[in-house]
N, CA, C and O atoms as a GROMACS GRO file, in nm:
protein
  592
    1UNK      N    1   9.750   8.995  12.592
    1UNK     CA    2   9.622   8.927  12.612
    1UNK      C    3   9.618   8.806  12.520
    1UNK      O    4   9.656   8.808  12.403
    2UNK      N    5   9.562   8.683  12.594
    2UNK     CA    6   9.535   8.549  12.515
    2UNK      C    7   9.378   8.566  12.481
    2UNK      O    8   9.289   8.642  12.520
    3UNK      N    9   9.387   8.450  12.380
    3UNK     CA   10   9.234   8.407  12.326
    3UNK      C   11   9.159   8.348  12.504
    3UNK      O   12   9.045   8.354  12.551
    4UNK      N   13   9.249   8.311  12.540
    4UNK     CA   14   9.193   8.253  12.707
    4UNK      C   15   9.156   8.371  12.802
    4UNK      O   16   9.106   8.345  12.912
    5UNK      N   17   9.176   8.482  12.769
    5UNK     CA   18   9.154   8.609  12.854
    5UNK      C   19   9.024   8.675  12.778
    5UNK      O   20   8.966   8.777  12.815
    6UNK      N   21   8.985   8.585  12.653
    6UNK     CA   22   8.840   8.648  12.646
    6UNK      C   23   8.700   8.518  12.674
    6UNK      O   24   8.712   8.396  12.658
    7UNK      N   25   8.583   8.590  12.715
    7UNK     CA   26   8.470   8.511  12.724
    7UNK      C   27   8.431   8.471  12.614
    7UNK      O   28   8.412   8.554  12.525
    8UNK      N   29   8.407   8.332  12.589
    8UNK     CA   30   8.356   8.254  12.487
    8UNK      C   31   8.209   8.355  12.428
    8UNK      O   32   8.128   8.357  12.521
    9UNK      N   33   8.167   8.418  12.330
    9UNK     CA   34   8.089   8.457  12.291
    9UNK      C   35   7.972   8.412  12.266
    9UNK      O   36   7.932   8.417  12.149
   10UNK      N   37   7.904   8.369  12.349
   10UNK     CA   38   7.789   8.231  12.353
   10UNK      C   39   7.639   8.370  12.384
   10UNK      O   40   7.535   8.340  12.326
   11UNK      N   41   7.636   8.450  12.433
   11UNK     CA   42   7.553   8.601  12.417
   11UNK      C   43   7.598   8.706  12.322
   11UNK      O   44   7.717   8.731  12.306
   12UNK      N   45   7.501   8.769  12.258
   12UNK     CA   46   7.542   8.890  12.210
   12UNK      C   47   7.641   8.994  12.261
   12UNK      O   48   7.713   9.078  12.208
   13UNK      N   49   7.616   8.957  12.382
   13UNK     CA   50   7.707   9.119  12.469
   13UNK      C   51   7.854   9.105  12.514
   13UNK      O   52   7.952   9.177  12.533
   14UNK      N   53   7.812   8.950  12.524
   14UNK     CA   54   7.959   8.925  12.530
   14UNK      C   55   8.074   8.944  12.401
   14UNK      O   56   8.195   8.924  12.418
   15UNK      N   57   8.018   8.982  12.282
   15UNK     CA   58   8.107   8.995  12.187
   15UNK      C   59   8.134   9.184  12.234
   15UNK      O   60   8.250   9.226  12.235
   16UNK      N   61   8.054   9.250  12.258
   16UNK     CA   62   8.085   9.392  12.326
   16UNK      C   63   8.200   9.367  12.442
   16UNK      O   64   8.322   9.361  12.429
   17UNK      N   65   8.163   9.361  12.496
   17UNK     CA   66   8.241   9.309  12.634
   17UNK      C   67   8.416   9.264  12.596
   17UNK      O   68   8.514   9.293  12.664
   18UNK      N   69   8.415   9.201  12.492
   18UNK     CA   70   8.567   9.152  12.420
   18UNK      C   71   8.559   9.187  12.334
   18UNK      O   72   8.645   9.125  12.271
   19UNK      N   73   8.504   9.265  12.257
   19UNK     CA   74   8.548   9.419  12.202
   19UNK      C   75   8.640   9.508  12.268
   19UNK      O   76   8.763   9.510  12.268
   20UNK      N   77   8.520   9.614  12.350
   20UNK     CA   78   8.577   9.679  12.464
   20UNK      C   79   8.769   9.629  12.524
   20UNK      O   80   8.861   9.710  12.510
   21UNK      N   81   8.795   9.450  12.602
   21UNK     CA   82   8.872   9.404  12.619
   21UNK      C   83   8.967   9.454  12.511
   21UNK      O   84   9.029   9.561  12.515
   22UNK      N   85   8.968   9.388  12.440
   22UNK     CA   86   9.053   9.354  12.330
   22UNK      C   87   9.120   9.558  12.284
   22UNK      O   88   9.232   9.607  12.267
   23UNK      N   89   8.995   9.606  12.281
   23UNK     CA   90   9.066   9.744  12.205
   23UNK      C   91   9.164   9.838  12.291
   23UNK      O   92   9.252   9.918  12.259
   24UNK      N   93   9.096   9.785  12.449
   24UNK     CA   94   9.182   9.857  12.565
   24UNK      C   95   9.321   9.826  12.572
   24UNK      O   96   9.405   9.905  12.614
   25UNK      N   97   9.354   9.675  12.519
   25UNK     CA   98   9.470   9.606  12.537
   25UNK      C   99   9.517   9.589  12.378
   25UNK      O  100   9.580   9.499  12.323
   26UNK      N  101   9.472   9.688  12.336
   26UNK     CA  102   9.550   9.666  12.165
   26UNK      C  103   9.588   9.550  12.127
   26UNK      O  104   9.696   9.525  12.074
   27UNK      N  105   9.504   9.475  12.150
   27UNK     CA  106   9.513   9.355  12.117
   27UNK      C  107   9.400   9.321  11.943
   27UNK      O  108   9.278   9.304  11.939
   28UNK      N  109   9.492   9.322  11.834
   28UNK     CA  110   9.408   9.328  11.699
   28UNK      C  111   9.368   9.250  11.644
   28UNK      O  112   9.297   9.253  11.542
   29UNK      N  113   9.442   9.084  11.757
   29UNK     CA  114   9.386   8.995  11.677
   29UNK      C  115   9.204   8.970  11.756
   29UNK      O  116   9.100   8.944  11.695
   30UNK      N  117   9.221   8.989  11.887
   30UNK     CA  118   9.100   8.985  11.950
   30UNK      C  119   9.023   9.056  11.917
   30UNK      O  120   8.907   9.014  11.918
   31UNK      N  121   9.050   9.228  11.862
   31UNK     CA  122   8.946   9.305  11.799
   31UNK      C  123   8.889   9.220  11.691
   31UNK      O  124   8.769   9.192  11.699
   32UNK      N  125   8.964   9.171  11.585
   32UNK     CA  126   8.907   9.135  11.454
   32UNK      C  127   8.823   9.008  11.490
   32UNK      O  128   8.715   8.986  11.435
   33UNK      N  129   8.868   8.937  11.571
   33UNK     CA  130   8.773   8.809  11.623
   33UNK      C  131   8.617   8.849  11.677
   33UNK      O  132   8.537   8.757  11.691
   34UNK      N  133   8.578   8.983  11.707
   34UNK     CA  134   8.466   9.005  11.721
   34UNK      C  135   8.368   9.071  11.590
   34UNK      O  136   8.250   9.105  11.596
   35UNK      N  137   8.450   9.074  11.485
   35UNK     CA  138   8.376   9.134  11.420
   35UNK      C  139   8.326   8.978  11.274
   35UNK      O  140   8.391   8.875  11.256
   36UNK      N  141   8.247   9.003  11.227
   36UNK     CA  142   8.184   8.881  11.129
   36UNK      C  143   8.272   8.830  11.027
   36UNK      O  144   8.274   8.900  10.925
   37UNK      N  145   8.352   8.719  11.026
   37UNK     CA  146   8.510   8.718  10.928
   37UNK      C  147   8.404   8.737  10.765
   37UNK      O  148   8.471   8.745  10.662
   38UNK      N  149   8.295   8.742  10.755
   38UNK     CA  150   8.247   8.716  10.578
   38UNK      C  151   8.186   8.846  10.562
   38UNK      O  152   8.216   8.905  10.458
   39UNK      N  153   8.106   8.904  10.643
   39UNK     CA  154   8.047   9.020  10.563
   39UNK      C  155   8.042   9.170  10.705
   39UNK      O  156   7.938   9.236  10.703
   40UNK      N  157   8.118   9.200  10.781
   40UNK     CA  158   8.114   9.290  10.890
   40UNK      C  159   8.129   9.457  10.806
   40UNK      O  160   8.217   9.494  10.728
   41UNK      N  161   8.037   9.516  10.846
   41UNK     CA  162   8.050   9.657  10.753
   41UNK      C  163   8.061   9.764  10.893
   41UNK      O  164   7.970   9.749  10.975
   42UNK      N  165   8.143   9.847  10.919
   42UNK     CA  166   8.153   9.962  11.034
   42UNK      C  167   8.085  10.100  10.922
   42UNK      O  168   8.153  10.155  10.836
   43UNK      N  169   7.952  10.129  10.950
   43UNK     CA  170   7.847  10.219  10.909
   43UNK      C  171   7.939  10.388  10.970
   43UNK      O  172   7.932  10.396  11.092
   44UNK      N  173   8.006  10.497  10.913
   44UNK     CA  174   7.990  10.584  10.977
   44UNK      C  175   7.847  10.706  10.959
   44UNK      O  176   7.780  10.725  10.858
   45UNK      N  177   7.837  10.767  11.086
   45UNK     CA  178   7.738  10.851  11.094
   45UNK      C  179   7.729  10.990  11.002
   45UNK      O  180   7.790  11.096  11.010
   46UNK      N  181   7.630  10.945  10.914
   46UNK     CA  182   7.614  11.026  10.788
   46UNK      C  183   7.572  11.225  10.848
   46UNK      O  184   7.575  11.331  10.785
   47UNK      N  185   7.545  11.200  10.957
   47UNK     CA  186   7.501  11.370  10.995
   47UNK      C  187   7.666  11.405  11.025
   47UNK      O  188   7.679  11.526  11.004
   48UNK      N  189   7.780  11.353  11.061
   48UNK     CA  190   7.877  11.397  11.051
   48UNK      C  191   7.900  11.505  11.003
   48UNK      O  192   7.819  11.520  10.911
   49UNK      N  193   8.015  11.659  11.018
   49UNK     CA  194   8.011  11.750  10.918
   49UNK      C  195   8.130  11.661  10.836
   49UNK      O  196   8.215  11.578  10.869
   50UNK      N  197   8.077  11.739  10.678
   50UNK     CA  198   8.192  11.659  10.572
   50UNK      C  199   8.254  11.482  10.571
   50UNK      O  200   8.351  11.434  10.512
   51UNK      N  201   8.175  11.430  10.643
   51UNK     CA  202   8.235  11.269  10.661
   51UNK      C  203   8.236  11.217  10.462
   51UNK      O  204   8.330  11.163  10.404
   52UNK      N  205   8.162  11.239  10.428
   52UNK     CA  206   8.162  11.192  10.289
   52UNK      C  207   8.284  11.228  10.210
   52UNK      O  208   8.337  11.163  10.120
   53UNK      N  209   8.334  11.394  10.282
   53UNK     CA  210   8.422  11.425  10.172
   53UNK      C  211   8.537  11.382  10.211
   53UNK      O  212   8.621  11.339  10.132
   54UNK      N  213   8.561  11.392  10.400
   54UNK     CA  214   8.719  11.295  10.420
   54UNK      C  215   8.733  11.156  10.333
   54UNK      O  216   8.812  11.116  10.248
   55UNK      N  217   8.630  11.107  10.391
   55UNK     CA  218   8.604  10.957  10.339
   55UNK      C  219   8.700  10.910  10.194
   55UNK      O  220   8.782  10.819  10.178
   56UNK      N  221   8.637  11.033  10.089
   56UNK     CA  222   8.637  11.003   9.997
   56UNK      C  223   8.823  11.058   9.940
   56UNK      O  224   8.896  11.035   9.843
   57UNK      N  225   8.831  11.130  10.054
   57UNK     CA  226   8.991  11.250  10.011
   57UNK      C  227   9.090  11.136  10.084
   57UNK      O  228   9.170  11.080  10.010
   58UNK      N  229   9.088  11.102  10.212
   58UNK     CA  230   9.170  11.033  10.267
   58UNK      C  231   9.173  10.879  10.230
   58UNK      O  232   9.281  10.834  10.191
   59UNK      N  233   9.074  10.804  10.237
   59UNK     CA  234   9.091  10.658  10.203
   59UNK      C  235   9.019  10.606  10.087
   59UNK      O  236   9.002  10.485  10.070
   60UNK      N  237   8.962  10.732   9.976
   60UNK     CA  238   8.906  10.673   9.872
   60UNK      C  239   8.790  10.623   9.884
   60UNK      O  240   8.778  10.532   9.802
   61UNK      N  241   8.715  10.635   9.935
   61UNK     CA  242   8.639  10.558  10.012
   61UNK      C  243   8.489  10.618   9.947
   61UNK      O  244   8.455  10.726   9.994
   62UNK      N  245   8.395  10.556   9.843
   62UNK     CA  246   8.294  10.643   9.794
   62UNK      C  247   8.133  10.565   9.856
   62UNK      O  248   8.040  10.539   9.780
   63UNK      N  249   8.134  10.548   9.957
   63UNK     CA  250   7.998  10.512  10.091
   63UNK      C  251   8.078  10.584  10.202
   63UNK      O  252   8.182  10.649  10.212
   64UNK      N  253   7.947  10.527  10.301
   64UNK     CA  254   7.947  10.534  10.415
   64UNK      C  255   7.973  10.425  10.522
   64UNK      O  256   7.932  10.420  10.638
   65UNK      N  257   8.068  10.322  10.441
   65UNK     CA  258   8.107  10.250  10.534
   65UNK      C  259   8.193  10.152  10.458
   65UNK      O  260   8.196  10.133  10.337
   66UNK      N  261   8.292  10.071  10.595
   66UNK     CA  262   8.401   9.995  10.526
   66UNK      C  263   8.379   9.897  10.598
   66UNK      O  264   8.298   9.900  10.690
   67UNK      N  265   8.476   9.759  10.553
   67UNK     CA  266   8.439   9.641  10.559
   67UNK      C  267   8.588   9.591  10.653
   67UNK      O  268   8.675   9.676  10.672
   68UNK      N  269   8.602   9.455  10.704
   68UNK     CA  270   8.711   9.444  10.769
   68UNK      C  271   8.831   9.434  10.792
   68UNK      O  272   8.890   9.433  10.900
   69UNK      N  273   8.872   9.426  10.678
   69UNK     CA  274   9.003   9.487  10.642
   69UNK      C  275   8.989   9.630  10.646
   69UNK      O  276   9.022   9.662  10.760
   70UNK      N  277   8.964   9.711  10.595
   70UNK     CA  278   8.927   9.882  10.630
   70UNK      C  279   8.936   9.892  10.821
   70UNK      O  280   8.998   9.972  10.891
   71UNK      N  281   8.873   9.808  10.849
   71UNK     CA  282   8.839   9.834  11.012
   71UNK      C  283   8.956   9.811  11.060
   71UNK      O  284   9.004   9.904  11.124
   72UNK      N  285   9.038   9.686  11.046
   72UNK     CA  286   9.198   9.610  11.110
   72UNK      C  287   9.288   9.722  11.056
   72UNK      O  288   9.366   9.770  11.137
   73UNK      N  289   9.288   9.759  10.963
   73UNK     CA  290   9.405   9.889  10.928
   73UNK      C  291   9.397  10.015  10.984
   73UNK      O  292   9.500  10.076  11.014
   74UNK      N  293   9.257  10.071  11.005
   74UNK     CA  294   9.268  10.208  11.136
   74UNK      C  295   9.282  10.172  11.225
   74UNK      O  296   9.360  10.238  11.293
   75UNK      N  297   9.218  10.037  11.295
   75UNK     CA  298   9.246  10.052  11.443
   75UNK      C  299   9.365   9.989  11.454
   75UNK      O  300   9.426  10.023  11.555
   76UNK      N  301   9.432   9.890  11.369
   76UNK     CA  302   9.587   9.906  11.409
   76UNK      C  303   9.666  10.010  11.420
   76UNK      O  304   9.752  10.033  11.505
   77UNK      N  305   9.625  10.087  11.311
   77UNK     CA  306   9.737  10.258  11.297
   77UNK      C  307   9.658  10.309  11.465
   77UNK      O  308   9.755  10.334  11.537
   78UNK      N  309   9.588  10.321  11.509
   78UNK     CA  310   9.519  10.380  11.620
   78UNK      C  311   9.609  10.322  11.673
   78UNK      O  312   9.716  10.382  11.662
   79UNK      N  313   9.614  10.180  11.756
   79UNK     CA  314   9.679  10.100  11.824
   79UNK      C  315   9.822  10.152  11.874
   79UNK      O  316   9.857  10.168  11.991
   80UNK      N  317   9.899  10.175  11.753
   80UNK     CA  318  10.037  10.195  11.721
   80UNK      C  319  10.036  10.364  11.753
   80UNK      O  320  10.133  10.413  11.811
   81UNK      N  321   9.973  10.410  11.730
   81UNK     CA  322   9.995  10.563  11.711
   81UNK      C  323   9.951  10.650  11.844
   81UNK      O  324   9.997  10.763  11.859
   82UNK      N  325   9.871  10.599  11.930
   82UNK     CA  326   9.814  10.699  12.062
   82UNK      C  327   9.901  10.630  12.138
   82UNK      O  328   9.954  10.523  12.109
   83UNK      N  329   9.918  10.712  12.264
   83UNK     CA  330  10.014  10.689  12.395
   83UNK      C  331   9.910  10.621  12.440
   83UNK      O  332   9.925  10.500  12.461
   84UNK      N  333   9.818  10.667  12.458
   84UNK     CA  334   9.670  10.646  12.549
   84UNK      C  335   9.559  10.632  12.481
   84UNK      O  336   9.519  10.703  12.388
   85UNK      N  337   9.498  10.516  12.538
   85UNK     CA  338   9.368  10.488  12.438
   85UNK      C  339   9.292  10.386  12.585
   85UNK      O  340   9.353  10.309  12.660
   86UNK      N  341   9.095  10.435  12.586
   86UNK     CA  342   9.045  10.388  12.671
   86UNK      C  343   8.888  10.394  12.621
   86UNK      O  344   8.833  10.499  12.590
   87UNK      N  345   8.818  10.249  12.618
   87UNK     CA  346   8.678  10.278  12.550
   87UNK      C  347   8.628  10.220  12.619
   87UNK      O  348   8.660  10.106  12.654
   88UNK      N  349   8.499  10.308  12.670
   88UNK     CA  350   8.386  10.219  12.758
   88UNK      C  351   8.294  10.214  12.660
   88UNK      O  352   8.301  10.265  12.548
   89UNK      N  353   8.200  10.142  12.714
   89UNK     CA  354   8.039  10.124  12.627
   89UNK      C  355   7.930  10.074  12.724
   89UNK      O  356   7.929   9.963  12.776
   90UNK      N  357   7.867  10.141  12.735
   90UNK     CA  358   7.738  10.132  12.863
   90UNK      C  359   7.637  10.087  12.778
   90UNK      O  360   7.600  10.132  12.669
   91UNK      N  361   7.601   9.995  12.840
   91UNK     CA  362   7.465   9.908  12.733
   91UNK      C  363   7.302  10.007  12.768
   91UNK      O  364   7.269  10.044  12.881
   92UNK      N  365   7.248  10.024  12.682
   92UNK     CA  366   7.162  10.082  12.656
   92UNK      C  367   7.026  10.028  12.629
   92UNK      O  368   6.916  10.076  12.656
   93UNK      N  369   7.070   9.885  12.555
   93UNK     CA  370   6.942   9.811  12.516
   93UNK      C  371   6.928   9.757  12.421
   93UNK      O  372   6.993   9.805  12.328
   94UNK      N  373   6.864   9.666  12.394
   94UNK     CA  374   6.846   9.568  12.260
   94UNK      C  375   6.768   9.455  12.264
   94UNK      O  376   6.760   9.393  12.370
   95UNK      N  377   6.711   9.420  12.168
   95UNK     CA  378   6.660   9.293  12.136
   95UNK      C  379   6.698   9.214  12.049
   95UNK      O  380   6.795   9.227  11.973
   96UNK      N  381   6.604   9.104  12.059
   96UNK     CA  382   6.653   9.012  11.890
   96UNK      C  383   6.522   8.938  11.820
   96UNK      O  384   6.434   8.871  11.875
   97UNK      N  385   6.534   8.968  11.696
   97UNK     CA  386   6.469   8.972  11.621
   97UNK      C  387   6.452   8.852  11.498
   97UNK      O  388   6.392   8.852  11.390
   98UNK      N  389   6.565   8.716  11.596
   98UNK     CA  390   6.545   8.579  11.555
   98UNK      C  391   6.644   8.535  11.637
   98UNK      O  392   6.726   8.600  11.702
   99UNK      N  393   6.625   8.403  11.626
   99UNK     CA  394   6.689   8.314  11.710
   99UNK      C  395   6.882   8.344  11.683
   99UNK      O  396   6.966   8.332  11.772
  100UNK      N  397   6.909   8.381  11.549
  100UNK     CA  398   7.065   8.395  11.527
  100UNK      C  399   7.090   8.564  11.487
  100UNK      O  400   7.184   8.597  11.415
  101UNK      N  401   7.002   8.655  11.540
  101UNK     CA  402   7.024   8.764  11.537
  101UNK      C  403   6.958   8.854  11.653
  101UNK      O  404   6.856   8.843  11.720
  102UNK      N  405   7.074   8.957  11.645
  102UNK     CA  406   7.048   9.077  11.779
  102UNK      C  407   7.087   9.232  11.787
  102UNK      O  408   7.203   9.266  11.761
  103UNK      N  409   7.011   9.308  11.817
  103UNK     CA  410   7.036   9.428  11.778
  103UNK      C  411   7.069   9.467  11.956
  103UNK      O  412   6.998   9.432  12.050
  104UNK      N  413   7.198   9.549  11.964
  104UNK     CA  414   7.233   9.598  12.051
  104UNK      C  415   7.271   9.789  12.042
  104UNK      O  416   7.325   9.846  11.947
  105UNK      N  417   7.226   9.848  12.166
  105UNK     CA  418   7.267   9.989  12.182
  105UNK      C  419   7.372   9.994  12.335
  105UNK      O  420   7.376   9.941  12.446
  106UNK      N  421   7.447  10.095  12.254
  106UNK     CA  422   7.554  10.115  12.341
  106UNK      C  423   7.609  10.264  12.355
  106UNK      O  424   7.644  10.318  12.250
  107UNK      N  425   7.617  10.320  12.445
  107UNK     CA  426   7.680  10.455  12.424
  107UNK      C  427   7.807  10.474  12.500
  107UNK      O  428   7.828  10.456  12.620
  108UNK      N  429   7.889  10.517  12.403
  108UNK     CA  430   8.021  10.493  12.438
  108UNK      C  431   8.119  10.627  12.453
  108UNK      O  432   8.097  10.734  12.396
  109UNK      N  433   8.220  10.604  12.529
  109UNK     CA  434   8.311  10.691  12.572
  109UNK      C  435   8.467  10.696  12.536
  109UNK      O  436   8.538  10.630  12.612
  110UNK      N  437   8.520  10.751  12.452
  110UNK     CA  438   8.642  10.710  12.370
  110UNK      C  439   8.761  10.827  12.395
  110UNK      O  440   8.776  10.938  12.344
  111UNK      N  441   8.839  10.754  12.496
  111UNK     CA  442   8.977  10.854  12.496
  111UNK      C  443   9.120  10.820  12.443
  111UNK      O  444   9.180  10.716  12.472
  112UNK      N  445   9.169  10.918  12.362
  112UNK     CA  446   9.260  10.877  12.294
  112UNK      C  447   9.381  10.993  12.305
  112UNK      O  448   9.347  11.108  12.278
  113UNK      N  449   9.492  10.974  12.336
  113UNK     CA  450   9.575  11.056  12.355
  113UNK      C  451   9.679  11.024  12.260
  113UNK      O  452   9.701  10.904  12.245
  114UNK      N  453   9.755  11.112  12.187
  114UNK     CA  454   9.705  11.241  12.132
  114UNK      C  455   9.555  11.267  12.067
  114UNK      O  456   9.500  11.180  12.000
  115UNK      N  457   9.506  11.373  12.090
  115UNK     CA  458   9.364  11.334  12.004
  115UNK      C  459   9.383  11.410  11.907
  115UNK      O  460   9.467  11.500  11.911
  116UNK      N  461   9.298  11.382  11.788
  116UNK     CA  462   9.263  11.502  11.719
  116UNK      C  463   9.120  11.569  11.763
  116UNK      O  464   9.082  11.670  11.704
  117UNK      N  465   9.072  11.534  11.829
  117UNK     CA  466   8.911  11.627  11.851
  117UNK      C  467   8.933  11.712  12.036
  117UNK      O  468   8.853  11.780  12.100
  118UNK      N  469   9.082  11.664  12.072
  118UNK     CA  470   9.126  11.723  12.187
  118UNK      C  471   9.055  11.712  12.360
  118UNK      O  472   9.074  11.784  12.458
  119UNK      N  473   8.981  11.608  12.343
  119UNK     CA  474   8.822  11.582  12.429
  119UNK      C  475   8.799  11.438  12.409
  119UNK      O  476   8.848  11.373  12.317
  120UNK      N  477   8.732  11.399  12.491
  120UNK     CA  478   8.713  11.251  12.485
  120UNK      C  479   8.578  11.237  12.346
  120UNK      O  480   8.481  11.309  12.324
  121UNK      N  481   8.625  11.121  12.279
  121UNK     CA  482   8.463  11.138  12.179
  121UNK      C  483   8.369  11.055  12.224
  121UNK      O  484   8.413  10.944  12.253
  122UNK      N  485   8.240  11.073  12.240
  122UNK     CA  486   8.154  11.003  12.290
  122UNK      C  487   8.033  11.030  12.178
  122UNK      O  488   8.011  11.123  12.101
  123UNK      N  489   7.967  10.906  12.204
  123UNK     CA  490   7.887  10.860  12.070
  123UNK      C  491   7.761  10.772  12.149
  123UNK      O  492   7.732  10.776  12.269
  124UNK      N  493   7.700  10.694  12.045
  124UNK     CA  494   7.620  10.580  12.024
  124UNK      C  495   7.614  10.499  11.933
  124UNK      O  496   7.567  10.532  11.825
  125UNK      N  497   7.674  10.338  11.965
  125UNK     CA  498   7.696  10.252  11.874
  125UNK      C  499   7.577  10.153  11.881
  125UNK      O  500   7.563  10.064  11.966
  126UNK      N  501   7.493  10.184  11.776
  126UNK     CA  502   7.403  10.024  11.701
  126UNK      C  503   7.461   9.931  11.667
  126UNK      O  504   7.518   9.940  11.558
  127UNK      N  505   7.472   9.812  11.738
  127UNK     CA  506   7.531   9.679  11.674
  127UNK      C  507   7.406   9.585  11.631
  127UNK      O  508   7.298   9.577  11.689
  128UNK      N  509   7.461   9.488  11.471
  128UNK     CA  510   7.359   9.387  11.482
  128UNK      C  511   7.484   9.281  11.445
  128UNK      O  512   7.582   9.290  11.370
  129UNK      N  513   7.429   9.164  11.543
  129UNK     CA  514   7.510   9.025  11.576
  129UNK      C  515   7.437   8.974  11.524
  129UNK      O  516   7.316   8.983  11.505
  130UNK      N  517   7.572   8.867  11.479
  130UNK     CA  518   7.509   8.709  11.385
  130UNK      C  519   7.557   8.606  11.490
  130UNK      O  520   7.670   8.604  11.538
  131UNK      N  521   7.464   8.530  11.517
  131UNK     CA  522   7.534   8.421  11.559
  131UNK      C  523   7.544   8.259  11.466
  131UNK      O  524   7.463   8.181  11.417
  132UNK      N  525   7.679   8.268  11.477
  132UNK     CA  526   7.688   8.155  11.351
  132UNK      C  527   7.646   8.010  11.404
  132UNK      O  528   7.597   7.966  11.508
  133UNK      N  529   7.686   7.962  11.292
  133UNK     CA  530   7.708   7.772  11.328
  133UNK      C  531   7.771   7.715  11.425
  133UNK      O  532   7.734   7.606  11.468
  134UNK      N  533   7.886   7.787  11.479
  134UNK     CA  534   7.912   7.697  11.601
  134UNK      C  535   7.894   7.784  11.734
  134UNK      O  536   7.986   7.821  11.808
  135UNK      N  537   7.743   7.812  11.752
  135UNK     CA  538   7.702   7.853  11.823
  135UNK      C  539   7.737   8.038  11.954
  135UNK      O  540   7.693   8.080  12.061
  136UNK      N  541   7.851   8.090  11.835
  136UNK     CA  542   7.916   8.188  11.845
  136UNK      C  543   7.878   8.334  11.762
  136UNK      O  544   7.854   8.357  11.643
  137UNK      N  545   7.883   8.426  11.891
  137UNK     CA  546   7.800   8.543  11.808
  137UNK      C  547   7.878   8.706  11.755
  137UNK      O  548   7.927   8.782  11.838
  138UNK      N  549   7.876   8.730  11.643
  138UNK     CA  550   7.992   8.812  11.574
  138UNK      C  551   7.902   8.931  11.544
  138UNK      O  552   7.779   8.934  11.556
  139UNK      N  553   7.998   9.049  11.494
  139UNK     CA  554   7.967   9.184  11.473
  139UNK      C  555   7.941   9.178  11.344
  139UNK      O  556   8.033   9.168  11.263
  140UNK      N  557   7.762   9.183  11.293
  140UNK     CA  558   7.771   9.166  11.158
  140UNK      C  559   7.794   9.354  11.100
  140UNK      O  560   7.881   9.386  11.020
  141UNK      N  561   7.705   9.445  11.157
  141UNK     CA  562   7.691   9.559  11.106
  141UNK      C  563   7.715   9.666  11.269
  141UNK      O  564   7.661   9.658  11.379
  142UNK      N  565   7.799   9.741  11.224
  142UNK     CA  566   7.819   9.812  11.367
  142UNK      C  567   7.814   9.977  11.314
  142UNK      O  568   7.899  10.015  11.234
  143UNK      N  569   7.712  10.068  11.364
  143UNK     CA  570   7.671  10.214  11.260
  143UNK      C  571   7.703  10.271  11.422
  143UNK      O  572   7.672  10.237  11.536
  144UNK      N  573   7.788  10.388  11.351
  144UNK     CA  574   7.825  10.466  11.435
  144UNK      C  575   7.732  10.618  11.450
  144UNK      O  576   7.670  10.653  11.350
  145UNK      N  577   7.725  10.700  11.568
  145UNK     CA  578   7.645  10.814  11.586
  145UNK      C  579   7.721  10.866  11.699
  145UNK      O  580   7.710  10.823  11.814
  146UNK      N  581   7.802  10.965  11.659
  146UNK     CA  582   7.890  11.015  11.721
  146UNK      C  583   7.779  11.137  11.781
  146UNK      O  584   7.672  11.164  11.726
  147UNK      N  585   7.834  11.205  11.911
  147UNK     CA  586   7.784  11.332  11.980
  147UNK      C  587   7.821  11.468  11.943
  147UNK      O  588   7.941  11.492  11.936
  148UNK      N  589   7.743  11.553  11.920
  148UNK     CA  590   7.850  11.682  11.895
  148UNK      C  591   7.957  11.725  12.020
  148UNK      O  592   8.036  11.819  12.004
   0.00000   0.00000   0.00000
């Protein structure tokens, strides 16, 4: 996949939309292009069982959320590591709450082969978009709420 195979991000949804693209086609430089290059934080869902204590056992990690480098290093190892990988996201709804910001809902469907949870994971992702200076709109904060 080229930078020409994604939609110019000129709406909020369209940065979903080449998300989605980009992660289907393991493509990491297009993932990271949707997310905010200065301050993008991926929120995980604190009702999780034990998320605090992997967090903290596996990547050191003492919050509930990592920043974009943290994000480009799992989903590359993801990338590299499943045979099979497929994410939808059905829009749900959102507004905006200024002219360079937007809150989006999405509930999403995530299959990954090999898995570890053995089942597709399906969730609900809160996004809030910045849209910058040259009129382009990025993933500032993206909080995850996974399903049991």
């Amino acid at each position: 996949m080229h930078e020409g195979d994604f939609i110019k991000p000129v709406e909020p949804e369209l940065v979903i939309d080449n998300l989605v693209m980009a992660f289907n086609s393991r493509d990491i430089l297009g993932y990271i292009n949707c997310l905010d290059p200065d301050s993008f934080r991926f929120f995980f869902d604190s009702a999780e069982d034990s998320i605090e204590e992997i967090l903290r056992q596996n990547l050191g990690l003492d919050s509930l959320y990592w920043g974009i480098e943290e994000e480009r290093i799992s989903t590359e190892a993801l990338f590299n590591s499943a045979d099979y990988l497929y994410l939808e996201m059905i829009y749900i709804g959102g507004f905006r709450p200024s002219e360079d910001r937007a809150a989006l809902y999405y509930d999403y469907h995530l299959e990954i082969v090999p898995s570890p949870e053995q089942k597709p994971i399906e969730g609900r992702g809160y996004f809030i978009l910045k849209k910058h200076s040259n009129g382009l709109w990025y993933i500032l904060e993206w909080h995850d709420f996974a399903y049991s």
